[in-house]
C-alpha positions in Angstrom: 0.0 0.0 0.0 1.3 3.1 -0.9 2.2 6.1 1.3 0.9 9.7 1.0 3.4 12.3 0.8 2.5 15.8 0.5 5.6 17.8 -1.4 6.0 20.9 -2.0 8.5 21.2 -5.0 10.5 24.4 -5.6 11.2 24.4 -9.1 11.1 26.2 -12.9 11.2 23.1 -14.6 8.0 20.6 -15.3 9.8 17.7 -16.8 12.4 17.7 -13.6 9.1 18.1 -12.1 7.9 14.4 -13.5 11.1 13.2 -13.1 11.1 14.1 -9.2 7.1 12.3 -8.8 7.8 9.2 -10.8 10.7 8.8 -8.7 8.6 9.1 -5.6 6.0 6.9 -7.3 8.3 4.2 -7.7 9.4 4.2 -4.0 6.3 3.4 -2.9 4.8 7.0 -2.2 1.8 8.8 -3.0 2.8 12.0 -4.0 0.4 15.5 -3.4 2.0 18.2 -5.1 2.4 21.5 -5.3 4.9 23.2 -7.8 6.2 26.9 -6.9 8.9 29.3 -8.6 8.5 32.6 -6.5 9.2 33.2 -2.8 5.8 35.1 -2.7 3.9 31.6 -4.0 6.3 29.2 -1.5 4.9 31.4 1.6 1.4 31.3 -0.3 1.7 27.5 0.0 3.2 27.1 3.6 0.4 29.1 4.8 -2.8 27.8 3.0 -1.8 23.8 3.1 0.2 21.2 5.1 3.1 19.4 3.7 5.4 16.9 5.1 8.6 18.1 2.7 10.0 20.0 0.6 12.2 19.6 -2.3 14.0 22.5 -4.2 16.3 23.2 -7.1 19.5 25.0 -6.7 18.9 27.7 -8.9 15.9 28.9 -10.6 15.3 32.5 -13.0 13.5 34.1 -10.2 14.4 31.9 -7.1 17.2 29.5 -5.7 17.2 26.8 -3.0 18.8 29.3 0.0 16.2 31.7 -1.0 13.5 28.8 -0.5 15.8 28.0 2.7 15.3 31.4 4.4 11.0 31.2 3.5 10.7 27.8 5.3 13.1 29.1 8.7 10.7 32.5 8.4 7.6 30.1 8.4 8.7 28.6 11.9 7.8 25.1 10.0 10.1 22.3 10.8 10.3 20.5 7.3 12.8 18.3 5.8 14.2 20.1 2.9 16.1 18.1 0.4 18.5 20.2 -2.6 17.9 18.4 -6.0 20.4 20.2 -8.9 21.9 19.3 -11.9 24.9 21.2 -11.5 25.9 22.5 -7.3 29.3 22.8 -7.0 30.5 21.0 -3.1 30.8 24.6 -1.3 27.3 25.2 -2.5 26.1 22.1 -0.9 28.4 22.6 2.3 27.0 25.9 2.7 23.6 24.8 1.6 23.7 22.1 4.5 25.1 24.8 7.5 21.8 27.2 6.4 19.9 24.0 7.4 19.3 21.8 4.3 18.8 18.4 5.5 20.7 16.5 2.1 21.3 17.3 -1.5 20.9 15.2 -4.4 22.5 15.3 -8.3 19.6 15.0 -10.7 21.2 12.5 -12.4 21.3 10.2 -9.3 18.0 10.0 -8.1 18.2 6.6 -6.9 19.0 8.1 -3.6 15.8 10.0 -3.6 13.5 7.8 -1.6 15.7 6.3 0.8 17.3 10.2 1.6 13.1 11.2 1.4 12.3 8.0 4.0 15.3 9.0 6.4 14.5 12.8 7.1 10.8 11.4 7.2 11.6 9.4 9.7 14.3 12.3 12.0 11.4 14.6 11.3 8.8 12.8 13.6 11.4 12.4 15.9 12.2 15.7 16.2 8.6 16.2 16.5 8.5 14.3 19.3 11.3 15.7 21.0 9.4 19.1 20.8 6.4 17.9 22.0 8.2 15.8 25.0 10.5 19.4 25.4 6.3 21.4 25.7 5.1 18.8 28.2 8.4 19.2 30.5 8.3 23.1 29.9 4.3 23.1 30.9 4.8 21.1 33.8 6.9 22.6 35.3 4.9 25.5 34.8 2.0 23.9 36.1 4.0 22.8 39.3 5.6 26.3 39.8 1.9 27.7 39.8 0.9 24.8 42.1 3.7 25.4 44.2 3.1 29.4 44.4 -0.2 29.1 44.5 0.0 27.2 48.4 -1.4 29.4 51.2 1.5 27.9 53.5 5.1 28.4 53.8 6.6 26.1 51.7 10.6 26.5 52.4 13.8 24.0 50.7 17.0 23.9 52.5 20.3 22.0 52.4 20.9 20.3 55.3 22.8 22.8 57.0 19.4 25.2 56.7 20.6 27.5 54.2 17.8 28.3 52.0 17.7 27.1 48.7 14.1 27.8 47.6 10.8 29.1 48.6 7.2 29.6 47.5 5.7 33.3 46.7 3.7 33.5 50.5 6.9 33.2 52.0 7.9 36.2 49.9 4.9 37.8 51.1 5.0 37.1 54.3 8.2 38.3 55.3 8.0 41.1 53.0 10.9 41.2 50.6 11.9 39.8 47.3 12.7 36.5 46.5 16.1 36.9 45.7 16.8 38.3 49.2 15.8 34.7 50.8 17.8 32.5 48.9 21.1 31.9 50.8 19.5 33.1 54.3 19.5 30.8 57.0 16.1 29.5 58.0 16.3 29.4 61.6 17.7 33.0 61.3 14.4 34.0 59.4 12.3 32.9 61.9 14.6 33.3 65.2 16.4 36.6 64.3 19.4 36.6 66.6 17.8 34.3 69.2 18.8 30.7 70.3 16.3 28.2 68.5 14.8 26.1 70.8 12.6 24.2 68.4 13.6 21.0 67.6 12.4 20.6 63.8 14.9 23.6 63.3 17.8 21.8 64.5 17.9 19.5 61.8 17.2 15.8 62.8 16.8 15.4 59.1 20.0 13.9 58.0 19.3 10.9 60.2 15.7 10.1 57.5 13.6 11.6 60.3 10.7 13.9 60.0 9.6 16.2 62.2 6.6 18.3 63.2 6.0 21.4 65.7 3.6 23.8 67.2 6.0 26.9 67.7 5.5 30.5 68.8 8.5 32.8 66.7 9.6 35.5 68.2 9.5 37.1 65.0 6.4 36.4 63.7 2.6 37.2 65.9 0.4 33.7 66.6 1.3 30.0 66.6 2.5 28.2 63.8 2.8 24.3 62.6 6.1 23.7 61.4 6.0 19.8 58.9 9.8 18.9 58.1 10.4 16.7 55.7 13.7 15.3 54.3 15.2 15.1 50.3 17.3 12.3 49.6 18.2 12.5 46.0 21.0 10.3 44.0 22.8 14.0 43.8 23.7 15.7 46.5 23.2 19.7 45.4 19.7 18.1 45.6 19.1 16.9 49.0 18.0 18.6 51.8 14.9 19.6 53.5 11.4 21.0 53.0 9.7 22.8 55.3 5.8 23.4 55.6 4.9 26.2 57.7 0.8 27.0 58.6 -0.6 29.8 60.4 -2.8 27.6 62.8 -3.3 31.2 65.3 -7.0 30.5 64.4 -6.9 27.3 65.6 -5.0 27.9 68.8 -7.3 30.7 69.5 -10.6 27.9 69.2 -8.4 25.5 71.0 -7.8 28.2 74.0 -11.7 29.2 73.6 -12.5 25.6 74.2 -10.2 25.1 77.2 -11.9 28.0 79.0 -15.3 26.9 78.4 -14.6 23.7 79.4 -12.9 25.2 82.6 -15.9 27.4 82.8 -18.5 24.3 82.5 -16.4 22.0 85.2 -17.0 25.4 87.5 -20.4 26.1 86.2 -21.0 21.9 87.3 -19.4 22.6 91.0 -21.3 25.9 91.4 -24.2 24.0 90.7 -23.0 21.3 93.1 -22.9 23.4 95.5 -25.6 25.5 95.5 -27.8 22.0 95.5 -25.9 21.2 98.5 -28.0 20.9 102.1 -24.8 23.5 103.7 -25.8 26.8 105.2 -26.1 29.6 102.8 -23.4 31.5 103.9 -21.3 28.4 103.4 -22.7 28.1 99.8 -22.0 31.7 99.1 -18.3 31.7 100.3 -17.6 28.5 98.2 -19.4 30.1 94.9 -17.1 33.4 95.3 -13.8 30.8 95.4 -15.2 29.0 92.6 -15.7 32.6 91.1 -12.0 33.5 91.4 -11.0 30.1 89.8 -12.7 30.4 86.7 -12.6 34.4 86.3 -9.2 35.1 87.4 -10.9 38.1 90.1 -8.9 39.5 92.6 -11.7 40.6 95.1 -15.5 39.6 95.7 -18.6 39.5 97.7 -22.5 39.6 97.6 -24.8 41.4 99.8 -28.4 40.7 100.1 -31.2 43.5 100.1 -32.7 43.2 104.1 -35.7 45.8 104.5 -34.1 48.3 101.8 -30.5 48.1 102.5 -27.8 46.2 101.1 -26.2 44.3 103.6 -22.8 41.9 102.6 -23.1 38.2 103.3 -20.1 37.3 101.6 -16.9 38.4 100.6 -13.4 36.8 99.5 -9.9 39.1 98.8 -10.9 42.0 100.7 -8.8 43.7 103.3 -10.2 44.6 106.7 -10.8 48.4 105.4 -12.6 47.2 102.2 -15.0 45.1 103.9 -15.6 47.6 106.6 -16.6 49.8 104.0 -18.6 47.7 102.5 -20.7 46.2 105.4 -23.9 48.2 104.1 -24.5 49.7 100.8 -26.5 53.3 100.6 -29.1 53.0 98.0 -29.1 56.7 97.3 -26.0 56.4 95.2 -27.1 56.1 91.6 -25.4 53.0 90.4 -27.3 51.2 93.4 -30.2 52.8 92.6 -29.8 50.9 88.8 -28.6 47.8 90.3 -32.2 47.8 92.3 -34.0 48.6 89.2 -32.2 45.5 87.9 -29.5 46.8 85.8 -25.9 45.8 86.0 -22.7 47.8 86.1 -19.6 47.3 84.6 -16.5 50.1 84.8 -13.0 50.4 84.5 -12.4 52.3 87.5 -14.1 52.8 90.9 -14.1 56.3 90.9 -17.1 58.1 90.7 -19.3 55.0 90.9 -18.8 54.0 94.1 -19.5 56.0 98.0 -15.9 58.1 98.5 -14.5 55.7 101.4 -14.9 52.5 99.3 -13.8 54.0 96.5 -10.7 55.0 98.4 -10.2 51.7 100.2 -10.6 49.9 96.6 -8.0 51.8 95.4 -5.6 51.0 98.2 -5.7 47.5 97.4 -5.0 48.4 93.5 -8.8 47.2 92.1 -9.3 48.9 89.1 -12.2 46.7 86.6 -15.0 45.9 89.1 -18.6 44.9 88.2 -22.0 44.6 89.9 -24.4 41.7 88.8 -28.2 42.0 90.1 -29.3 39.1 92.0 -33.1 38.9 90.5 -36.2 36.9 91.2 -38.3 38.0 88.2 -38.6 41.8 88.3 -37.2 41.5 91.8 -33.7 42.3 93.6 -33.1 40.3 95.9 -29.1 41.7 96.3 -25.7 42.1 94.2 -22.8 40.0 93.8 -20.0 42.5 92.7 -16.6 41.1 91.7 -13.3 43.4 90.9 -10.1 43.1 89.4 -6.5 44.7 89.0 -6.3 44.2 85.6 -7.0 47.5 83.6 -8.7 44.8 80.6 -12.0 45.4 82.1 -14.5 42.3 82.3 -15.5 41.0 78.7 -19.2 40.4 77.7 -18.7 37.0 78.1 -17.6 37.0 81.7 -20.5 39.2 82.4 -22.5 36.8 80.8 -21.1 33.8 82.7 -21.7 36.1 86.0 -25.4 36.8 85.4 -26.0 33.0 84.8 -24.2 32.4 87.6 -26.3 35.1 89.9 -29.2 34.0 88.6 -28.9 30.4 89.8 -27.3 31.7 93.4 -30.7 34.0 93.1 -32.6 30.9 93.0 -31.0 29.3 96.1 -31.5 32.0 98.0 -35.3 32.2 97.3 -35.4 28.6 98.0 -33.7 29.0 101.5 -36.1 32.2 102.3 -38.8 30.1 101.4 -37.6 26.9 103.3 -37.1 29.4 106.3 -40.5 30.1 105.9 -41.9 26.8 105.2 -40.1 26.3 108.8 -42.6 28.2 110.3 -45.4 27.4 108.6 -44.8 23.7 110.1 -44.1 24.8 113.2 -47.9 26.8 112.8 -48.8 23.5 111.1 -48.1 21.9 114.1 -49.9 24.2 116.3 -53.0 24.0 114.1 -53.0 20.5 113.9 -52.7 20.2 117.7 -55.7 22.8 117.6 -57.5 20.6 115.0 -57.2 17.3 117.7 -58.2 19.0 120.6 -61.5 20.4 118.1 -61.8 16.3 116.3 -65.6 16.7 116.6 -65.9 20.5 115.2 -64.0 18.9 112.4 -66.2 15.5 112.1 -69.2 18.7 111.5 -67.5 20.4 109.2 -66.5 17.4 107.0 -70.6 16.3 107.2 -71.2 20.0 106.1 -68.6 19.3 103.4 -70.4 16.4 102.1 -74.1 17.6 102.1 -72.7 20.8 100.0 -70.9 18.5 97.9 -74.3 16.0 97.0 -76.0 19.7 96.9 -74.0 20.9 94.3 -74.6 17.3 92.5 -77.9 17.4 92.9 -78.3 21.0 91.2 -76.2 20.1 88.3 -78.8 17.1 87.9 -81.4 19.0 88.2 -80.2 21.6 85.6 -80.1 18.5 83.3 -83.5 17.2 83.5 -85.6 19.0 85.4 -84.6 22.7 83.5 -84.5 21.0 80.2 -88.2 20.5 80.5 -89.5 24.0 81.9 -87.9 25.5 79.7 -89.3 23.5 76.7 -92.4 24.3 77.7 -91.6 28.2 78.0 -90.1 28.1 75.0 -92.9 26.2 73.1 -95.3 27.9 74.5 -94.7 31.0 73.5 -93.9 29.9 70.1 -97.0 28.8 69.7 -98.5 32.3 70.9 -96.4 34.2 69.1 -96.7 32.0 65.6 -99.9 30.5 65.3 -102.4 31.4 68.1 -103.7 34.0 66.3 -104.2 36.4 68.9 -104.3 40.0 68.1 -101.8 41.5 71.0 -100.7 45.0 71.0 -97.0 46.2 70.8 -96.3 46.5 74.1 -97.6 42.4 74.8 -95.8 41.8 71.3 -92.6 43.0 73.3 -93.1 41.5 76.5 -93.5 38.1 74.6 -90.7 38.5 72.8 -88.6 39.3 76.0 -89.7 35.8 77.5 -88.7 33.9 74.2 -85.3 35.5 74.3 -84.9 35.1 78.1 -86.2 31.5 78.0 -83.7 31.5 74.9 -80.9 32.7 77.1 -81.5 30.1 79.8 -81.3 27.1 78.2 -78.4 28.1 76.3 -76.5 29.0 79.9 -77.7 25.6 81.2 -76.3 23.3 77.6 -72.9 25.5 78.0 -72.9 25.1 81.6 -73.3 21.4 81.1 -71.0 21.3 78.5 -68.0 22.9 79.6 -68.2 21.0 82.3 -68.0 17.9 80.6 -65.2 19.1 79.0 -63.2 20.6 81.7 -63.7 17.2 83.4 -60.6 15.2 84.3 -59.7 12.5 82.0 -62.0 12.7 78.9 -61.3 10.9 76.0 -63.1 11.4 72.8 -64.6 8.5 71.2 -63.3 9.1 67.8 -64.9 6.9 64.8 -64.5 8.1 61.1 -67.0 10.8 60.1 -67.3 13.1 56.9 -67.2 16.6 58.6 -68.8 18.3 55.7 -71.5 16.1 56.2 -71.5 16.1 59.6 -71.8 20.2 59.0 -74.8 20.1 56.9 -75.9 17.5 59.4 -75.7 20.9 62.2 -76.7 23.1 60.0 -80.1 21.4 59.3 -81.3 22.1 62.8 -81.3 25.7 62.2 -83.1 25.5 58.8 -86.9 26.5 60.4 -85.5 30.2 62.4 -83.5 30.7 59.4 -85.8 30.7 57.3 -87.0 34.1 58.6 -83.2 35.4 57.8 -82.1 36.4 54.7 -78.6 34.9 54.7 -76.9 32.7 52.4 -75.0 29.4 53.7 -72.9 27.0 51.6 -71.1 23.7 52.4 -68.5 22.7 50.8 -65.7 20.4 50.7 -63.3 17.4 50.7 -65.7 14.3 51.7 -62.8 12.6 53.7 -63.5 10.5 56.7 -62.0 12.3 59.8 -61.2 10.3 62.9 -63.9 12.5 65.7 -66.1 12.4 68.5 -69.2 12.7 66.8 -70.9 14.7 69.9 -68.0 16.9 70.7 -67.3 18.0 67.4 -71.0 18.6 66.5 -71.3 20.7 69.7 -67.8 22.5 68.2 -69.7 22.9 64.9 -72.6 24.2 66.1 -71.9 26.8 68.3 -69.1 28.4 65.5 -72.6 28.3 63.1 -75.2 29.9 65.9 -72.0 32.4 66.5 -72.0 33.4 62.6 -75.7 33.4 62.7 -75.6 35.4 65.6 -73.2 37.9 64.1 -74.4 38.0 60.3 -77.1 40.8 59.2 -79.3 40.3 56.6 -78.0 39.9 53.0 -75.1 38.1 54.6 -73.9 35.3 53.6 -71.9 32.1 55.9 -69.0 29.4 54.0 -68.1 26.1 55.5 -65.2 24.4 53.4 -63.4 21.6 54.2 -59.7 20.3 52.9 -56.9 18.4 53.5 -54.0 19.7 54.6 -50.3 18.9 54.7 -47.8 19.4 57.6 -46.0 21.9 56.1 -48.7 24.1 54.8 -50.0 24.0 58.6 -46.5 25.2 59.6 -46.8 28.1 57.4 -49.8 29.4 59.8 -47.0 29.9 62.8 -47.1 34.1 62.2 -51.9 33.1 62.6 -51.3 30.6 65.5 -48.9 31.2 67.7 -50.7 34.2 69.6 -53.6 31.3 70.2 -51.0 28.2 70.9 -47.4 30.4 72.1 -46.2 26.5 71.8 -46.8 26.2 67.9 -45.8 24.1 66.2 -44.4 21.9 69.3 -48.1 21.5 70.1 -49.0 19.2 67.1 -49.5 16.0 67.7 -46.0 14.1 66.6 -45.9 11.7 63.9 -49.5 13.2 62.0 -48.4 14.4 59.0 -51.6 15.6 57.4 -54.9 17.1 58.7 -58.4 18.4 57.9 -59.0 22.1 57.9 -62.4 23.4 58.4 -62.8 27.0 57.8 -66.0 29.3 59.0 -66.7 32.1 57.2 -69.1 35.1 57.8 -69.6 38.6 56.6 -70.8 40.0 60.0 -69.0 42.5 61.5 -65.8 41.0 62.7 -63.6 40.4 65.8 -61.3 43.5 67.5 -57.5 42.8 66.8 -57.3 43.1 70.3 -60.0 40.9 71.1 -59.2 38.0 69.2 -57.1 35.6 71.6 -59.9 36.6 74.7 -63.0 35.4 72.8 -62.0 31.9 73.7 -62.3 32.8 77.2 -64.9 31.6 79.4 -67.6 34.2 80.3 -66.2 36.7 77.3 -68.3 38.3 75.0 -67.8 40.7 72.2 -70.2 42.6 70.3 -73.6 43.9 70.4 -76.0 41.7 68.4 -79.0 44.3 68.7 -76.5 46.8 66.3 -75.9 43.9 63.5 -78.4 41.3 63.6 -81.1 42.1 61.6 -83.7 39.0 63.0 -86.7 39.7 65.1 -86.3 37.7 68.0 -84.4 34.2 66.2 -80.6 34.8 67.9 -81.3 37.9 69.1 -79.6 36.3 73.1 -75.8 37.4 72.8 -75.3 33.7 74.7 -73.5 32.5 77.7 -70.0 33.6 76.4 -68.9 29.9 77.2 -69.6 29.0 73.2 -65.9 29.7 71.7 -64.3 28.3 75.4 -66.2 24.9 74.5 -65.1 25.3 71.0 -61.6 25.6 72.3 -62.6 22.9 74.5 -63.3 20.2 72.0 -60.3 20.9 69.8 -58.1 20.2 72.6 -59.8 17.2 74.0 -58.6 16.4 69.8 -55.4 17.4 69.9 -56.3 19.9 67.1 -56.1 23.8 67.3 -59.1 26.6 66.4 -57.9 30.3 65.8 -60.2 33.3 64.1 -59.0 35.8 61.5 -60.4 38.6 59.4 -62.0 37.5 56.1 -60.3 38.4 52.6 -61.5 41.2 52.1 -61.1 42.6 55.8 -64.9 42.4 56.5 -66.3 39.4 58.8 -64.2 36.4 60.6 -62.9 33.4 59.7 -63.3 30.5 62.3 -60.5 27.7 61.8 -60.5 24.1 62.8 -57.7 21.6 62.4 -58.3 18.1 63.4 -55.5 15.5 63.3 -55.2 12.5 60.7 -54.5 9.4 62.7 -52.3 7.0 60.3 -54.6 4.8 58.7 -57.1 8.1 57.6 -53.6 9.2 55.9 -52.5 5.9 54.3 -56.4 6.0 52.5 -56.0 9.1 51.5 -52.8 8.3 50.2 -53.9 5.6 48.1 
């Protein structure tokens, strides 16, 4: 198979032109030709096409083979060129070969054509890939110079006596100077000045194949560094030597000395609290806190006094010289610092001047205190006393110390209330003991008053029975019978009987609802109710409610729609119906004529009841830790009027028992249907029901800022959300 060959031939003559390709042909080559004369159509050429050689006469009318030469060097091409000429004397050719011919042929021989073409073929692809071998050494080591500048550390090569051979840009930067400067310096020098070196990695264990590694402080440098060593052991010896990885690890250092301190802080914080749970007197406790104090703070002087009917008084005190605590023994309050420190502020200065009374500002100085600071001990809003705590260190006390302090008087705070109050339990047993002794020596007065007791007790039972039944059916009658006079005796009554009749209804109205809240919000508020939740469709179970109020709306022109998803919802069919239908007698109530009331129902996801939090939490401060863990969905019900909406203010108090809001007579447009404003126990035994669910009710405006939304979540239990799912 023959192989391509793509020639350029510099020459004037075609039939040495043929001669040249036939040649070629014969060789076993494939020759792709191009024939050129001028230096203007060889550059043309070089440019526009490749070619793997080029062959050239000596000497042409308008061109000659150095000519051709100097083109093919201008190009930048590396391309064998071979001289063919019938007449080239041997300086020519000599001279020919210095300017960079590769060989020269007679015409008349050209049997050495092809094996002279095959060789420089063949020296031409290795120089080729000498050149590309020569690029991939030149790129990387430019590659690894950018790698090695590039390293945030100080990256540093020695000899083994530490004389700096080379170095990375940072440490150029670091130190401020140029790189020349560094090589030849001794690195222990850099780093040491004039000093001994007491590091070990610096004094050169390296020889022996060890590495080495350091956490040093330089004298010359600010922070803490980590210092890697790392031996060179190369076949030449100019080449071995040492590198030497320096990192800034002052960050570090600075977490690691944060950490130490809070864990010191903790392990005191623990033994404070040790203490101060302790059953030792509470002076005892108070002198141990103020050592502990000193341990962990570093504080030079300390005490606490405790406020004793308006004056400070000290309890307490650890590093103070007999004139300092003298001064100290009692506190005026008419100085204005202790006049903050009562109102519960603390105090933190530099100095004692001008903050303290003029004889313990002078007896502090004595001693040399200088940063002091005053923590309130509080119960609640109360002050109960003041721990203060000084120092001779001009640094002051840092927010964090002051932090740690007011934690610290807080608990000691505590302890103190606790003993008060033990003190005072004390005597309330001793006066325990006195009354019980009383209460033996008056057994029988006792006996009487526990029969009293008893017969209140059934009393109270028996009236909450007979609210039950026996009001239930009084009031019936009442109620039916002056229905049936109003409605359909046909009795002609004047106004004033027409308002007297209507003032029974509504009173009769009133009672019964008082005695079905009463009753109901007792049921709820009874310990240890558990709804009896089954399945139910709440959208039906709302038209179900709403259907009992069809006949007295009837006489009211508003509109009511139910709507929704017709999921089964795990409830107690009684509680929730009671839920449902006070939130529809409440719209009722509250909606004028040409109103109009929505129920919808949907199912909800966790998240989009998490996005209520900003609605909720002023109803449930808890939310969303108050949901019931593991549901992941639930069933909204919303409750939607046109009436005349719910106070900002008022909104959380509505679910109060006894509260009320609103005057129907200025809204309701009915004659006597809903006209009673109610108990004010309906929204408490809404509220009532939803918790006995686990679920949640809250109230907002409507959309268009008119009315009031009532919401009800109830809780899927897992198999209602694995059927929904499916």
């Amino acid at each position: 198979m023959k192989r391509q060959l793509r020639v350029l031939l510099v020459e004037d003559s075609q039939d040495d032109m043929l001669l040249l390709l036939r040649e070629l042909k014969n060789g076993g080559f494939e020759p792709i030709h191009e024939l050129v004369e001028t230096a203007a159509a060889m550059k043309c050429a070089l440019v526009e096409k490749t070619w793997d050689m080029v062959i050239s006469d000596y000497r042409m009318p308008q061109f000659d083979a150095p000519g051709a030469l100097k083109v093919l060097h201008e190009s930048g091409l590396d391309l064998p060129f071979i001289i063919v000429s019938g007449k080239i004397g041997e300086d020519l050719a000599v001279a020919a070969m210095k300017s960079g011919a590769h060989d020269y042929l007679m015409k008349g021989n050209l049997s050495r054509l092809v094996p002279a073409v095959d060789r420089e073929l063949r020296e031409a692809a290795e120089r080729r890939k000498h050149r590309l071998a020569e690029e991939a050494i030149r790129q990387g080591k430019m590659q690894w110079e950018a790698a090695f500048d590039s390293v945030s550390d100080l990256i540093i090569l020695t000899d083994f006596n530490g004389k700096i051979v080379r170095c990375n840009k940072r440490v150029t930067t670091y130190f401020h100077c140029q790189y020349a400067s560094m090589i030849g310096k001794n690195i222990g020098e850099l780093f040491y000045g004039g000093e001994e070196i007491a590091s070990r990695v610096f004094q050169f264990p390296h020889k022996f194949h060890a590495e080495a590694e350091e956490d040093i402080v330089f004298p010359m440098l600010t922070g803490w560094y980590n210092v890697s060593s790392y031996p060179m052991h190369a076949e030449e010896e100019e080449s071995q030597g040492v590198v030497f990885i320096i990192k800034d690890i002052t960050k570090r250092k600075r977490v690691e000395e944060e950490k130490r301190i809070i864990d010191r802080e903790l392990l005191t914080l623990y033994a404070i609290a040790f203490r101060l749970n302790s059953k030792q007197s509470l002076e005892k406790i108070m002198s141990d806190l103020l050592f502990q104090l000193h341990n962990m703070l570093r504080i030079d002087f300390s005490c606490i006094h405790l406020l004793e009917k308006g004056v400070l008084k000290l309890k307490a005190s650890l590093g103070l010289d007999l004139e300092l605590e003298t001064s100290l023994k009692t506190l005026s309050t008419t100085f204005p610092w202790v006049s903050n420190m009562l109102k519960g502020k603390l105090v933190k200065t530099k100095t004692p001047t001008g903050h303290l009374p003029a004889d313990v500002a002078q007896a502090a100085l004595k001693v040399g205190v200088q940063a002091w600071c005053t923590i309130p001990l509080k119960i609640g809003p109360d002050v109960i006393g003041v721990t203060m705590v000084a120092s001779q260190s001009n640094k002051g006390f840092t927010d964090r110390e002051v932090f740690l302090l007011t934690s610290i008087a807080n608990q000691l705070a505590v302890l103190i209330e606790n003993y008060t109050l033990y003190d005072q339990m004390k005597e309330k047993a001793e006066e325990l003991q006195r009354s019980k002794k009383a209460l033996k020596e008056n057994l029988l007065e006792v006996k009487r008053a526990n029969i009293e007791l008893d017969r209140l007790n059934v009393a109270k039972n028996n009236f909450i029975g007979m609210a039950s039944h026996e009001l239930k059916t009084p009031i019936t009658s009442i109620m039916g019978g002056v229905q049936f006079l109003h409605k359909y005796s046909g009795l002609q009554m004047t106004p004033e009987q027409e308002s007297i009749l209507n003032s029974v209804y509504e009173g009769t109205v009133q009672l019964r609802k008082l005695v079905e809240d009463l009753l109901s919000i007792s049921r709820i508020e009874a310990q240890g109710i558990i709804p009896q939740k089954k399945p139910f469709k709440l959208v039906t179970l709302c038209r179900e409610v709403y259907e009992t109020f069809t006949l007295p709306l009837s006489r009211r022109q508003i509109s009511v729609e139910i709507s929704g998803d017709e999921l089964l919802v795990p409830v107690d069919e009684s509680l929730s119906s009671l839920a449902m239908r006070n939130l529809i007698e409440n719209a009722i109530k509250f909606t004028p004529d040409g109103g109009s009331i929505t129920i919808s129902g949907r199912l909800v996801e966790k998240w989009e009841v998490l996005n209520y939090a900003k609605i909720v939490r002023p109803f449930y401060p808890a939310f969303p830790k108050n949901l019931p863990a593991g549901n992941n969905s639930f069933y909204l019900l919303d409750f939607i009027d046109s009436g005349i909406g719910i106070p900002l203010e008022e909104r959380v108090r509505i679910f109060e028992k006894f509260y009320g809001v609103g005057d129907i007579a200025y809204h309701s447009s009915g004659t006597f249907d809903f006209m009673s404003k109610g108990s004010g126990l309906g929204l408490s035994i809404v509220r009532g029901v939803m918790d006995a669910h686990r679920g949640m009710v809250w109230t907002t405006p409507g959309s268009d800022g008119t009315g009031s939304v009532f919401t009800l979540l109830f809780p899927m239990d897992k198999s209602s959300e694995m059927k929904v799912s499916r």
